[in-house]
N, C-alpha and C positions, 0 to 999 in steps of 0.2 A: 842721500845726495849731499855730497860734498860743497863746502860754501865757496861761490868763485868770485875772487877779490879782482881778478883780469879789469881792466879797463878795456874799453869799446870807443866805438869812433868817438862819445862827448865828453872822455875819458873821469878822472874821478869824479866821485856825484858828490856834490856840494848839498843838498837837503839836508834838511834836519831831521829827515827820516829814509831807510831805506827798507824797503818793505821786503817780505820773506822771499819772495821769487829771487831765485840767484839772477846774477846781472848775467847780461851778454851772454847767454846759453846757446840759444835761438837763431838770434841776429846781431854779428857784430854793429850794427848801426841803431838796435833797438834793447834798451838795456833791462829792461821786462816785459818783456815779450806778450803775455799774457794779459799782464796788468793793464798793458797801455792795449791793445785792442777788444779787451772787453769794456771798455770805457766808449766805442761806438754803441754800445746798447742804449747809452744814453742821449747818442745824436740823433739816431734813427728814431727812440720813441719820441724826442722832443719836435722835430720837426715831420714827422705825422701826426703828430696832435696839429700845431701849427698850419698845416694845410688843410687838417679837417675841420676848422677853426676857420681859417680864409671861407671855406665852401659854406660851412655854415652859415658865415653873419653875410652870404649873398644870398644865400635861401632864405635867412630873415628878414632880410628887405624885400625881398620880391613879393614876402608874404604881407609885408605891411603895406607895399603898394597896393598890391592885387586887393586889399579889405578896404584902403581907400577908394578906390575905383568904384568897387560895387556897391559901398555904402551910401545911402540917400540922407541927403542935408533934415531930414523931416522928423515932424514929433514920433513919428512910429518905428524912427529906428531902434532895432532892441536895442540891451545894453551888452552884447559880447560884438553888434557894428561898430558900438561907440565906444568901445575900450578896443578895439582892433583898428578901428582908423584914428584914433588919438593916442598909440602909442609912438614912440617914439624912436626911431633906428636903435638896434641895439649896441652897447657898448660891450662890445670884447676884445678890446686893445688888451686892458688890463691880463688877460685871461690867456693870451697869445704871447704876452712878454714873458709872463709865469713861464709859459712850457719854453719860449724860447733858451731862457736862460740855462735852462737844464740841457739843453742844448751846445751853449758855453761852457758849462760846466763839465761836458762830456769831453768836447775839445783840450782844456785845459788838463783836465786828468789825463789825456793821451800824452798831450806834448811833457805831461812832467814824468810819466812813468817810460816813457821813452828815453828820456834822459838825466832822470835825476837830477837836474840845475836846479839853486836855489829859486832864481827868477821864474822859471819854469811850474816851480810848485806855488807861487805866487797863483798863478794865474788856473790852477787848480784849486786854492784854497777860497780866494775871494770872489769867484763867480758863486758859490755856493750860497757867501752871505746875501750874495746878490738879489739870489734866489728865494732865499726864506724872506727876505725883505717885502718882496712883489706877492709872495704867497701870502702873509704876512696884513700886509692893506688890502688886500681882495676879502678875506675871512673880517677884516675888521668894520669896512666899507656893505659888507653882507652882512653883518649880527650887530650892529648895532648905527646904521644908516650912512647916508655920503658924510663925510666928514670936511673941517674947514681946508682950507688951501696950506694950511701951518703945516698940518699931520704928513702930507705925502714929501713934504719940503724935509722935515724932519727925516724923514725915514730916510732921504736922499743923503741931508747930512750928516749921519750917522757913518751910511756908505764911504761918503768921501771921507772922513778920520780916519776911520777904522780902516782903507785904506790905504793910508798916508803912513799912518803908523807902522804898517807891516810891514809896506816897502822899505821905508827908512831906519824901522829900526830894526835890532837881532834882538837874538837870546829869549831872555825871559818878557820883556817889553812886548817884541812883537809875538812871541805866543800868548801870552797872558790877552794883547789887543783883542786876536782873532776870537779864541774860543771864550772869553767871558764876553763877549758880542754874541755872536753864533749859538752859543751855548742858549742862552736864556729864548732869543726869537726861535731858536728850534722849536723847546717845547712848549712855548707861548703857540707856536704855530699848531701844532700838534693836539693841542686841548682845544682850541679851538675849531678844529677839525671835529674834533669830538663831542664838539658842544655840536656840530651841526648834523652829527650821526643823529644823537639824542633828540634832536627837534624835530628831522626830516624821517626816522627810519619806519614810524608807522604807514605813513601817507604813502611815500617813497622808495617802494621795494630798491630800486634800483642805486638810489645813495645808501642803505641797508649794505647790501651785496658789496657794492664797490669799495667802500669803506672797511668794510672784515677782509675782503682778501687783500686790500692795500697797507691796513697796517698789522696784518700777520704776514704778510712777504717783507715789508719794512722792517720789524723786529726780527725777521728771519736773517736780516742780512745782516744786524747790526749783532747777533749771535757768531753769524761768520766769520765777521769783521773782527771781531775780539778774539775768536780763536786761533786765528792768522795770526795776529798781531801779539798775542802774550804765550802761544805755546810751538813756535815755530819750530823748534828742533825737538819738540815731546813726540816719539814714540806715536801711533794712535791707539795701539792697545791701551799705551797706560793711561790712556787720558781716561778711562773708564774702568780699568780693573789695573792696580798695583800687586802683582804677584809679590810673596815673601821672600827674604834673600836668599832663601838653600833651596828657592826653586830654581833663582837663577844660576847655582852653585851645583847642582843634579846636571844640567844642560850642557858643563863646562866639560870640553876635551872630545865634545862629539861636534865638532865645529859650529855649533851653537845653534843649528839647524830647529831642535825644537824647540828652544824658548828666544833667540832675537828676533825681532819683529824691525825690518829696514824699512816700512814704510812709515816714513813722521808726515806731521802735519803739512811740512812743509810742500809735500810732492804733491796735494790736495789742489793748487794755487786757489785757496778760498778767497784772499785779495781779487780777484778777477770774478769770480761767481759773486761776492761782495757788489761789484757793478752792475752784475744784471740784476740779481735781486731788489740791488736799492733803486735803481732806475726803474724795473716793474712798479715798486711799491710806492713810489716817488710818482708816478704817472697814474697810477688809480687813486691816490689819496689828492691828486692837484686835479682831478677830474673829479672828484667831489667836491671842490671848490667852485668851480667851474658850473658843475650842477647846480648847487645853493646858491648862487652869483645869478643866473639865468631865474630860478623861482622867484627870486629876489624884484627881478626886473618883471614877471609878469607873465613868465612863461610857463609852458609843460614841458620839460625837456625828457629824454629817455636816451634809454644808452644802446646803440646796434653794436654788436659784432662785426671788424670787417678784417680784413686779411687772413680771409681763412677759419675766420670764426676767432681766434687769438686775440684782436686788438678792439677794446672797448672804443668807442666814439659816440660824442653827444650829438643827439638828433632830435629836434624838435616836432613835439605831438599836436600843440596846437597851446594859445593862451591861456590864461587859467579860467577865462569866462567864456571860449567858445564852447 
């Protein structure tokens, strides 16, 4: 496949990156085609969590009412009455913004692979810090308690420089802004993720499980990702076997039928598979958060199966004292 320099309806892409998927193939008004509609993997799973999320924290109150109700003011209430009617509404705003975000971030990867605009990729790039930000105080607020009023301010103000910087500034400024931000709260986020594999996975089958297939689909993608990105016009034979030159030299004058290989990396569009993978692995590793955030506050949470068995969702089993 030939590289197509053609402009389309948003005509030249101003990015500071363009990814391997030739432009305007597809759709003269959609200038990666692939790239930008598999970035809905990330809308759809961010706003099914979200609604399973709304459903849940109305089945949690209903449940805290209903243990009020039935609980009697007297010395003989056990103690899973009086840890059930003294708990508290549950708090999972925090836990709703998380997946929303992923959500934004889904959006924004659309509209910038759609069109390659600098502003565009703006708005693909900084939702993401957004993101690891909310992941970020959820894991920190769960391993090591509520924190003061400073810490979630901070983390705010971080968002707005970083930012401010992007937008207004190029070059080396505002790349250097984003990824030594980004860079570091990733794998901050990441180990602490894995702090809470290690604490929850005996007790926990279910944090166990979700966590292995969330951060081997994650590293799955970020394998992807890299091979899109550094070997776009490599051959895929060679990317694993380099034949010697008098092999390719034996082939010559028979129209090259038995040694060129026309399939490169590029006709793969792993930049696209790159999205769902990371959105899969991205939504079962923020659903371990989710999980540990929930034990955190007092619960038994568990995870069902729903849409066909495909999509994890947290479902609560009952307090940790009933």
């Amino acid at each position: 496949m030939e590289v197509n320099d053609w402009n389309g309806y948003w005509g030249p892409a101003t990015s500071s990156i363009d990814w391997c998927e030739d432009n305007y193939v597809v759709s003269y008004y959609i200038a990666e085609f692939f790239n930008a509609f598999s970035s809905f993997a990330m809308i759809i799973l961010g706003e099914a969590a979200c609604y399973s999320i709304s459903r849940l924290q109305s089945t949690m109150e209903r449940r805290i009412l209903q243990d009020k109700r039935i609980s009697t003011p007297t010395a003989s209430t056990t103690s899973a009455g009086s840890m059930s009617s003294s708990m508290s509404p549950p708090n999972l705003f925090r836990f709703k913004l998380a997946f929303r975000t992923i959500t934004v971030v889904g959006i924004g990867s659309f509209l910038f692979h759609a069109t390659l605009l600098h502003h565009m990729q703006m708005l693909d790039e900084l939702p993401m810090l957004y993101s690891v930000l909310v992941l970020f105080f959820c894991l920190v607020e769960s391993r090591y308690g509520r924190q003061p009023i400073w810490f979630p301010r901070l983390l705010a103000g971080v968002g707005v420089v970083v930012t401010a910087l992007v937008v207004l500034t190029e070059g080396n400024t505002q790349f250097y802004s984003f990824h030594l931000t980004f860079g570091p709260l990733e794998v901050a986020t990441l180990f602490l993720v894995f702090r809470v594999y290690q604490a929850r996975k005996a007790q926990y089958p279910d944090v166990k499980r979700v966590f292995e297939a969330g951060i081997g689909l994650y590293a799955f993608a970020v394998a992807v990702w890299s091979v899109d990105l550094n070997f776009c016009e490599r051959s895929l034979v060679s990317l694993v076997y380099s034949p010697p030159p008098h092999h390719h030299e034996q082939g010559h004058g028979h129209g090259g039928s038995a040694t060129s290989d026309p399939w490169i990396v590029k006709d793969l569009i792993l930049h696209a598979w790159w999205h769902i993978f990371v959105s899969m692995g991205l939504y079962l590793l923020s659903t371990v958060i989710m999980l540990d955030g929930l034990i955190v506050q007092g619960w038994n949470p568990k995870i069902e199966m729903k849409a066909g068995g495909w999509l994890p969702v947290v479902q609560i089993v009952s307090t940790k004292e009933d």
